[in-house]
N, C-alpha and C positions, 0 to 999 in steps of 0.2 A: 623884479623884486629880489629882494637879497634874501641868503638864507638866514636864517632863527640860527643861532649858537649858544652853546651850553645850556641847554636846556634839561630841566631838571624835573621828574617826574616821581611824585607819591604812590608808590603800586606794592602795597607790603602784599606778601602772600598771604592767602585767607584762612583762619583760626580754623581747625579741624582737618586738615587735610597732611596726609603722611607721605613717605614716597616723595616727595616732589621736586619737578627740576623745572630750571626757567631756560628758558634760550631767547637773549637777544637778538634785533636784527645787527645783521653787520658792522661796526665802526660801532657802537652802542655797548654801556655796560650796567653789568642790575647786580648789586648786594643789598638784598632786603633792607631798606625796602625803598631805597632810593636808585632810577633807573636814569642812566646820565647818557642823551645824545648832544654830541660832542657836535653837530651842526645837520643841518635840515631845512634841505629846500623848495621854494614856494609849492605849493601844491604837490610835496612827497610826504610819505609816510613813513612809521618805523612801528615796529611790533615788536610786543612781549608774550611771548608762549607760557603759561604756567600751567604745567598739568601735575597731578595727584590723587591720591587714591583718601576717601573719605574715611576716618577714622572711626571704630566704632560709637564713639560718643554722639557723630555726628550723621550715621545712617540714615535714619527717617527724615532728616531735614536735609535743605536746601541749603547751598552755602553760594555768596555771592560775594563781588570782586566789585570794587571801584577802583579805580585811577585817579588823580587828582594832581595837577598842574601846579609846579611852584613857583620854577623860576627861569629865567632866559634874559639873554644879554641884552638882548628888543625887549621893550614895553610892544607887552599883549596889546594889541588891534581889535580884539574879538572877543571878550571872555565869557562871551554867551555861551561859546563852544566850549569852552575849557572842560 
């Protein structure tokens, strides 16, 4: 199988949270909130780290993160997963 290239990933950091830093995987780059891997191959992965500290507004609640698939030079095969 060939790799996936330019693939283009939705992953804004989530509302409430201060402090924060992202770390890409390798060859991978993220400015909120668009994360661009430049190529990825069959059955490998890549990671976005975002950690931060809950800001008073948002103490007592829970705060949650999606991701969301946009685009890639392949037409998606699968987008059950996406």
């Amino acid at each position: 199988m060939s790799p996936a290239t330019n693939i283009l990933v939705n992953e804004a950091v989530p509302a409430g949270l201060t402090s924060v830093t992202t770390t890409p995987s390798a060859g991978t780059t993220y400015a909120d909130p668009a994360w661009n891997i430049p190529s990825l191959a069959a059955s490998a992965s890549a990671t976005l780290t975002i950690t931060g500290t809950l800001d008073s507004s948002t103490a007592a609640t829970s705060v949650s993160n999606t991701a969301t698939f946009q685009s890639a030079d392949e037409p998606d095969q699968n987008s059950a997963n996406d």
